[in-house]
Backbone bond lengths (Angstrom), bond angles and torsions (degrees), N, CA, C in turn:
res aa  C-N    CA-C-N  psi(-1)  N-CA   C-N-CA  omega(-1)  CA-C   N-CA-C  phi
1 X - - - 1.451 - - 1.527 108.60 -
2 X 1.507 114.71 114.16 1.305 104.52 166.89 1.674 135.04 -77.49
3 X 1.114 104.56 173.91 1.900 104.38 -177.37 1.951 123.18 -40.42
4 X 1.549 88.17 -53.12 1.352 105.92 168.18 1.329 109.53 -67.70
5 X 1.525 150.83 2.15 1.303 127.46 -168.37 1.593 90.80 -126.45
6 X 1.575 102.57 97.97 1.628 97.00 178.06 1.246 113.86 -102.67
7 X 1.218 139.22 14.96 1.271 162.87 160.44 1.968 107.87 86.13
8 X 1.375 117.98 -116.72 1.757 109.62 -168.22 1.527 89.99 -110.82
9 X 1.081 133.53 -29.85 1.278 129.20 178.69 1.663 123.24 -125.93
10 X 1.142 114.01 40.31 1.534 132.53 -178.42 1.642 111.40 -77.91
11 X 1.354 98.66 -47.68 1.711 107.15 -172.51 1.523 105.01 -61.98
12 X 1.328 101.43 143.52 1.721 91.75 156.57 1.536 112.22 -108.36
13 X 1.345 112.76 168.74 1.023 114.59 -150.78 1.871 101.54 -71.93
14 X 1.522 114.34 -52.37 1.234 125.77 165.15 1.300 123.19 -75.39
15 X 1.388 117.55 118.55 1.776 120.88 -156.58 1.549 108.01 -109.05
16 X 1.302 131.42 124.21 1.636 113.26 166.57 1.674 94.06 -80.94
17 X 1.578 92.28 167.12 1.315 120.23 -175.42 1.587 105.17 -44.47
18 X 1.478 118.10 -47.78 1.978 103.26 -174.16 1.765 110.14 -60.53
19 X 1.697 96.32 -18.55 1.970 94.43 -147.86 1.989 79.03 -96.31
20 X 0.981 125.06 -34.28 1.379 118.80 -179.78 1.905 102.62 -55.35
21 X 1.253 110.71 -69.84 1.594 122.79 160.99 1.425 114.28 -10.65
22 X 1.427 107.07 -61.42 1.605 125.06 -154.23 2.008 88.79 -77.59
23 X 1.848 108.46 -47.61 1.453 102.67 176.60 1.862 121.42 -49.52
24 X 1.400 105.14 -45.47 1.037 100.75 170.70 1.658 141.16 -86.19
25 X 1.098 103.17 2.39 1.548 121.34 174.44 1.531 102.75 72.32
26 X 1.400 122.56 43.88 1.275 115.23 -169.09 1.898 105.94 -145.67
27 X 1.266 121.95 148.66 1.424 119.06 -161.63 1.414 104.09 -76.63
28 X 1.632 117.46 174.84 1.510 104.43 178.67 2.075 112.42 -83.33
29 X 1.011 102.30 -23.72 1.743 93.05 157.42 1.284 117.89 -45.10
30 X 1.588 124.59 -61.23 1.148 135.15 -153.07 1.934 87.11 -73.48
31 X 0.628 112.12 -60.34 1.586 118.78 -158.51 1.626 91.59 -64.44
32 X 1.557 149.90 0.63 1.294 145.05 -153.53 1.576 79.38 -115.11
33 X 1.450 117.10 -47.51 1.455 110.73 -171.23 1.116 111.77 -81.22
34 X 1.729 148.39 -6.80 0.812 133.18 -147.98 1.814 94.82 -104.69
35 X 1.549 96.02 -29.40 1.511 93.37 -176.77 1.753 121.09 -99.78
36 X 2.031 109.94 8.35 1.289 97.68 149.20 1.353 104.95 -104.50
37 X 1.296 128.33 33.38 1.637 129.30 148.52 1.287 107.26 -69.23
38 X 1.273 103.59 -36.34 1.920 100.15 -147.51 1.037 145.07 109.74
39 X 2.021 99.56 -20.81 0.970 118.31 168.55 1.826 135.16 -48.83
40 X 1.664 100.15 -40.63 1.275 119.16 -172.24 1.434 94.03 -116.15
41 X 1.874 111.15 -172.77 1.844 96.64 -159.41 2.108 67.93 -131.79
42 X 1.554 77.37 157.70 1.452 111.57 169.18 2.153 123.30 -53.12
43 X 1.051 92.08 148.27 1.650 88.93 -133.76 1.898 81.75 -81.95
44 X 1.378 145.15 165.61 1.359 137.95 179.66 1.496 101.35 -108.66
45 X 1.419 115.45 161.44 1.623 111.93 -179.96 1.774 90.59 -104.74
46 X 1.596 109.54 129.22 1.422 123.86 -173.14 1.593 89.13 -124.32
47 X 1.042 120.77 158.60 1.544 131.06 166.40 1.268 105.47 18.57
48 X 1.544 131.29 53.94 1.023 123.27 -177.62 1.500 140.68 75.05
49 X 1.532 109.46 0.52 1.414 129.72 -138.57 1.764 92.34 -137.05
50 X 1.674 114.10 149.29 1.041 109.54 -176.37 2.030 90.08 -80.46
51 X 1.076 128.89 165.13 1.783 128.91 154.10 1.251 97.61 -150.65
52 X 1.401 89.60 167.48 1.262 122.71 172.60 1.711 131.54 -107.50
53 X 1.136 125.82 123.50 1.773 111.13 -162.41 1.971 89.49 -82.20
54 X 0.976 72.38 149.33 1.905 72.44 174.48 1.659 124.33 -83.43
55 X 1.911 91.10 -39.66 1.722 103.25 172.77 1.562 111.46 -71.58
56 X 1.343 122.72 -18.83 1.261 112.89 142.54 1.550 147.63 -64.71
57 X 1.292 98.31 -16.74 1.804 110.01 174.67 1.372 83.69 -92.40
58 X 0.906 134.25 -43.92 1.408 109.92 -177.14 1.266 138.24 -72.70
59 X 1.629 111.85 -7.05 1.223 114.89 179.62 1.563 114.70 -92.17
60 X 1.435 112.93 -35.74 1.237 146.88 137.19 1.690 107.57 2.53
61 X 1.480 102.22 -70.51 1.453 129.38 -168.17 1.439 121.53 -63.02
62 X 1.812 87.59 -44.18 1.541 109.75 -174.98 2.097 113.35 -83.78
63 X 1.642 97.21 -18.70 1.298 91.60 -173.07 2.190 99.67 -87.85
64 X 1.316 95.99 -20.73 1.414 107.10 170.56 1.995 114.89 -54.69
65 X 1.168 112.66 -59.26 1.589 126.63 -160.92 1.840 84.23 -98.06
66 X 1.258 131.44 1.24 1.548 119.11 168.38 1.910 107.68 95.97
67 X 1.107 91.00 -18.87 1.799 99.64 171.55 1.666 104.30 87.36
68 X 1.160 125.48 -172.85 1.095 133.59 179.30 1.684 110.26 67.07
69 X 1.405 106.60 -152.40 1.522 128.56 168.95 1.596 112.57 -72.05
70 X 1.207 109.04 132.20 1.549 99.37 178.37 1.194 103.88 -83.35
71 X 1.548 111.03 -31.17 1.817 104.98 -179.60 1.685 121.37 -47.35
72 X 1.604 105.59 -43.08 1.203 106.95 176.96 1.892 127.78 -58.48
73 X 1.055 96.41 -11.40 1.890 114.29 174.01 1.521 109.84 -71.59
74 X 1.445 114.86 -35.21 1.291 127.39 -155.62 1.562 109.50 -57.91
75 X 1.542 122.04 151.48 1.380 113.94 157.60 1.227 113.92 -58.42
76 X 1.591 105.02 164.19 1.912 89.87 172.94 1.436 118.89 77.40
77 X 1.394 111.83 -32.19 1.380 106.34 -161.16 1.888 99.66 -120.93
78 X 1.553 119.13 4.44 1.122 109.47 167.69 1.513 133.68 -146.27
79 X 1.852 77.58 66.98 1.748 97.29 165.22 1.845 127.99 -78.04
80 X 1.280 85.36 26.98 1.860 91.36 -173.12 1.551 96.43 104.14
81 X 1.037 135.27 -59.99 1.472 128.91 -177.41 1.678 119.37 -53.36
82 X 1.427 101.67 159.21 1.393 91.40 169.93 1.440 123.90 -94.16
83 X 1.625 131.52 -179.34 1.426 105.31 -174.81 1.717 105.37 -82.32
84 X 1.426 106.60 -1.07 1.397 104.59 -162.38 2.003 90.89 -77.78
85 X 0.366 86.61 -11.12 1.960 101.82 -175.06 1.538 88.24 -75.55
86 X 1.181 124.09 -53.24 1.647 116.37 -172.08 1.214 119.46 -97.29
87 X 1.303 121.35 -1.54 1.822 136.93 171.34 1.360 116.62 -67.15
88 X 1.449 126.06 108.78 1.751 118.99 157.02 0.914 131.84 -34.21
89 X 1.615 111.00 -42.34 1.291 116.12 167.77 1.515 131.77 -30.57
90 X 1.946 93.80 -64.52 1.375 104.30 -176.74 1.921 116.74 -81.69
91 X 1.154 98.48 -17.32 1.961 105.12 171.26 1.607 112.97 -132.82
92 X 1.205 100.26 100.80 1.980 119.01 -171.16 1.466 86.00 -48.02
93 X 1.518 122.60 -64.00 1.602 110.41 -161.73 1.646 108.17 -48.14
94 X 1.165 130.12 -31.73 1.384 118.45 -172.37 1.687 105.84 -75.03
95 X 1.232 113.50 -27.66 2.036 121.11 159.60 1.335 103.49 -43.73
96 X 1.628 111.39 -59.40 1.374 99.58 -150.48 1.802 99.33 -74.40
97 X 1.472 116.77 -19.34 1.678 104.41 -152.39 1.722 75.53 -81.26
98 X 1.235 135.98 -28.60 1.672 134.07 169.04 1.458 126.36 -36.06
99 X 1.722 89.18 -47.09 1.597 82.65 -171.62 1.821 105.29 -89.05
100 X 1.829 103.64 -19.56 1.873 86.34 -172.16 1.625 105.18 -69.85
101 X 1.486 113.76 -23.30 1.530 122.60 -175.71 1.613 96.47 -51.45
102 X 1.442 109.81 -50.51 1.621 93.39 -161.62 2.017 102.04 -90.95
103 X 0.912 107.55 9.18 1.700 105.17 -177.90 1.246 82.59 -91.67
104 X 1.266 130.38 -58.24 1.504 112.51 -172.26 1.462 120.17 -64.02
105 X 1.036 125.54 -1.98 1.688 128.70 169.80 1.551 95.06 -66.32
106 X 1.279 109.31 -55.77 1.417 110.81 -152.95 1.402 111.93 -66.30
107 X 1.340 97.47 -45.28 1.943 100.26 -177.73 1.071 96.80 -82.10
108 X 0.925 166.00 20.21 1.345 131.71 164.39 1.697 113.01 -61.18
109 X 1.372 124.22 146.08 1.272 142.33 -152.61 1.758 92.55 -106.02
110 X 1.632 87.41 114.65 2.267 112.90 164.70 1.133 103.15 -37.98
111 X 0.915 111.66 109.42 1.663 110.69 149.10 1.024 122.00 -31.73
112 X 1.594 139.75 133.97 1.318 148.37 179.94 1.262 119.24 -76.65
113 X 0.955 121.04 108.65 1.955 129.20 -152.91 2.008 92.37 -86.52
């Protein structure tokens, strides 16, 4: 398990400046500018200590990228349906009509010169 992979309940809720950093995958420069952008929110004094709320970086994050699913933003992906509607993942038959589509690329038979 690496550093970054703290699993569903790893974070704490109140972050110092490295563990906020480490949440966002971003250095402490980068993360100094991001929150006199505006981008990120102002850090609270807890036990004496600068922190960070987390449901605030996250809201932060979410009002940044529009919130929700990013899939649902996608071209292609927002004719009213969801993308899970167009995923193999979530419907095997749309795998299988995937994979005969591309087997038939392959065989198709050279033309006879």
């Amino acid at each position: 398990m690496s550093k970054h992979d703290k699993g569903r309940y790893g974070w704490p809720r109140l972050m110092l400046r490295r563990t906020a950093c480490e949440y966002l995958n971003m250095g402490e420069i980068a993360f100094e500018r991001e929150i006199f952008c505006g981008n990120l929110p102002e850090p609270l004094i807890f036990a004496g200590r600068k922190r960070w709320d987390r449901h605030q970086i996250d809201e932060h994050i979410n009002r940044l990228t529009g919130g929700g699913d990013w899939r649902d933003h996608q071209p292609g992906l927002t004719d009213g349906s969801s993308w899970r509607d167009k995923s193999p993942l979530y419907h095997p038959e749309l795998r299988a009509e995937k994979t005969l589509s591309v087997l038939s690329r392959r065989r198709r038979p050279k033309p006879e010169s």
